[in-house]
N, C-alpha and C positions, 0 to 999 in steps of 0.2 A: 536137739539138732533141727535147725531148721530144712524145710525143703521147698525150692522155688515155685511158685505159684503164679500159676499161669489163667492170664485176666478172662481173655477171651475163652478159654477153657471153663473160667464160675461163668462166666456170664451165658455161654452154650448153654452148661445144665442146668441152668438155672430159668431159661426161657425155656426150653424143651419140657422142664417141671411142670412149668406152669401152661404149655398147650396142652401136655398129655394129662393133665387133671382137671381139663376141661372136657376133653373127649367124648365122658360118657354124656354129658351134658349135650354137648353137639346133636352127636347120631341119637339121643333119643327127640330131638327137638326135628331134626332133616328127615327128610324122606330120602331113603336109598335109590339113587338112579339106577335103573337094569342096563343092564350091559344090551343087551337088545330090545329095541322097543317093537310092540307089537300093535301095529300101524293099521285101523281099521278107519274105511269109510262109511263115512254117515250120511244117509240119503235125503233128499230134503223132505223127503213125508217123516222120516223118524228125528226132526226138529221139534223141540218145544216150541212155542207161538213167543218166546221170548227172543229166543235165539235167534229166528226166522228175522224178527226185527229189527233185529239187530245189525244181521248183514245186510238187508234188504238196505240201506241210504249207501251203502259202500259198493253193491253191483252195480247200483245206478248211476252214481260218479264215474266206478271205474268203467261202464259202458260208454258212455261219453269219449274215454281216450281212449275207446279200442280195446278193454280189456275183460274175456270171460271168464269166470269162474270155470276151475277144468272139477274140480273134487272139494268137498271136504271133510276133514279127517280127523280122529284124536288120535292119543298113542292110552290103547286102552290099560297098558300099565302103569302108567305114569300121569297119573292126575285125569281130571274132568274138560281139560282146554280143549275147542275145539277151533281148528285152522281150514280156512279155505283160501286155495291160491289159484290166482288169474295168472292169467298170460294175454301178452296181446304179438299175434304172429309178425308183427313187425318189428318188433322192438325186444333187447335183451335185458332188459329188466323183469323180472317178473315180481310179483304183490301178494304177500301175506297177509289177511285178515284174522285177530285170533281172538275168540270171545273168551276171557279169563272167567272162569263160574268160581267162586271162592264161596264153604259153606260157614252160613254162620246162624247161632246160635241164640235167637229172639225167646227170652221167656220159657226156657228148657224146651222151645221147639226148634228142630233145625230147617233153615230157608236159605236160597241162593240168591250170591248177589252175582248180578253180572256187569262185565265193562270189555269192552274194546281196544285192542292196539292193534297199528296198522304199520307196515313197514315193506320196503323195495330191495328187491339183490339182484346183485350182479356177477357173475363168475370169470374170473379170466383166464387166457390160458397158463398163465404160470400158478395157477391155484387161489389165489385172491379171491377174497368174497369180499364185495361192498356192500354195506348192512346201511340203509338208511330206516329210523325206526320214532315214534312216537312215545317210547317208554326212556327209562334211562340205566344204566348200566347197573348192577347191584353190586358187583368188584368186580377187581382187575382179573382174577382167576376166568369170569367170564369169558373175556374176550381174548382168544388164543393168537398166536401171532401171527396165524394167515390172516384174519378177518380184519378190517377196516370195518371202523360203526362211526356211524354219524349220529348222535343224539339231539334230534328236534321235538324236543318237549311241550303241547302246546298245538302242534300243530294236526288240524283232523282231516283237511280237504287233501284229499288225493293228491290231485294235482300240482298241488304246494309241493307236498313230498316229493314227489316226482322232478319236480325240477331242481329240488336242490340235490338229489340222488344224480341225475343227468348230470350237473356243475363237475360235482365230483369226478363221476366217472371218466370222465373226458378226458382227464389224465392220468388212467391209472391202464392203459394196455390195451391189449384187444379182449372184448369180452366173448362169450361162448352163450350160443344161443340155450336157454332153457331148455328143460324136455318138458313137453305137453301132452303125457296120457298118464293115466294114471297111475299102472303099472312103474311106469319110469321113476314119475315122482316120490314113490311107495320105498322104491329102491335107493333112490336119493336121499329121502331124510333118513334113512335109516345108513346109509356109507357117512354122511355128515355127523351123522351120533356118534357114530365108530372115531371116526377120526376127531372128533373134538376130545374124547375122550382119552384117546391116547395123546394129544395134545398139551390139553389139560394136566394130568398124570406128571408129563417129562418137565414141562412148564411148573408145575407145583413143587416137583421135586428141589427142582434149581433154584424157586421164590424164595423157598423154607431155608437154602443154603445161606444164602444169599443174605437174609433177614437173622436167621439166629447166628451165623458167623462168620461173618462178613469180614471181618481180617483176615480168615483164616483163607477164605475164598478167593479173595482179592490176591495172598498171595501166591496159591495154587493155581493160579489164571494170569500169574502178570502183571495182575490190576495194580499190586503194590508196592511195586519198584517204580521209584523216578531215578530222573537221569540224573548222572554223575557230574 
């Protein structure tokens, strides 16, 4: 006796097979992000003579267009990054500096290397962040569907960034002035964490639908009826 066999049905568990028998491979290769990050500021006596160097060509630009460094900070659970962000009291953009430390492993000695990414945002009132950044996206899961990112690859002078962040934004609402103490900001990137993550989450949920069975989706949504 035969019985009907349904395609989209092998082809589910057949892709489902094959993400969840990578799984353990994953999580042992990822770092787990904490649900809450725990946001300390770094004073600039407690810089290394590297680090200091680092930002030091990026105050001085960003001093030119008006823009002071308020803090800066890592999230001491979640890696060695450290961020410091300007503001300039005129203007709604405010400037991310972030010194990536990555350790690696010279001759069974461990030593840091370090590099710089620079990037502008913008907040509007309907929720919109405009992400202008120097780095480039590492997937779509990244970028959740309030944020707008603009990837300029390439580009280190401030300025530069700056105006192609301005281009943008011009069209995209009314923006909401930054907060400038530290306190504020403390409280910011940590509601940002929150909410990307639950973002993230409902967004993954839907990708995975969507990719492992995508007939079945299409016709639970509509997607897959054409007209008569």
């Amino acid at each position: 006796m035969r019985f009907p066999v349904d395609a989209d049905l092998v082809v589910f568990f057949y892709t489902v097979g094959k993400v969840l028998s990578s799984l353990p491979r994953l999580r042992q290769n990822a770092r787990p992000v904490p649900a809450h990050y725990d946001v300390e500021e770094v004073p600039n006596a407690f810089l290394t003579e590297a680090q200091a160097r680092y930002f030091t060509p990026y105050d001085q630009k960003l001093a030119v267009m008006n823009y002071q460094p308020v803090c800066t900070f890592r999230v001491a659970n979640y890696g060695n990054n450290l961020m410091r962000q300007y503001v300039n009291p005129a203007d709604t953009a405010r400037c991310v500096v972030m010194i990536n430390e990555t350790a690696v492993n010279v001759g069974g000695q461990q030593t840091f290397s370090n590099s710089c990414t620079m990037s502008f945002h913008t907040r509007f009132t309907d929720g919109t962040i405009l992400t202008t950044r120097n780095m480039k996206l590492k997937s779509i899961l990244d970028r959740p569907p309030y944020q707008v990112i603009q990837e300029c690859p390439g580009i280190e002078e401030p300025a530069e960034m700056k105006r192609r962040h301005d281009v943008r934004s011009q069209s995209m609402g009314c923006p909401v002035t930054p907060v400038s103490d530290v306190p504020a900001i403390f409280r910011d990137v940590q509601s940002e964490h929150e909410r990307h993550r639950r973002t993230k989450a409902q967004y993954t949920h839907g990708y995975l639908l969507r990719t492992l069975w995508p007939a079945r989706t299409a016709r639970a949504t509509g997607g897959g009826r054409t007209a008569a």
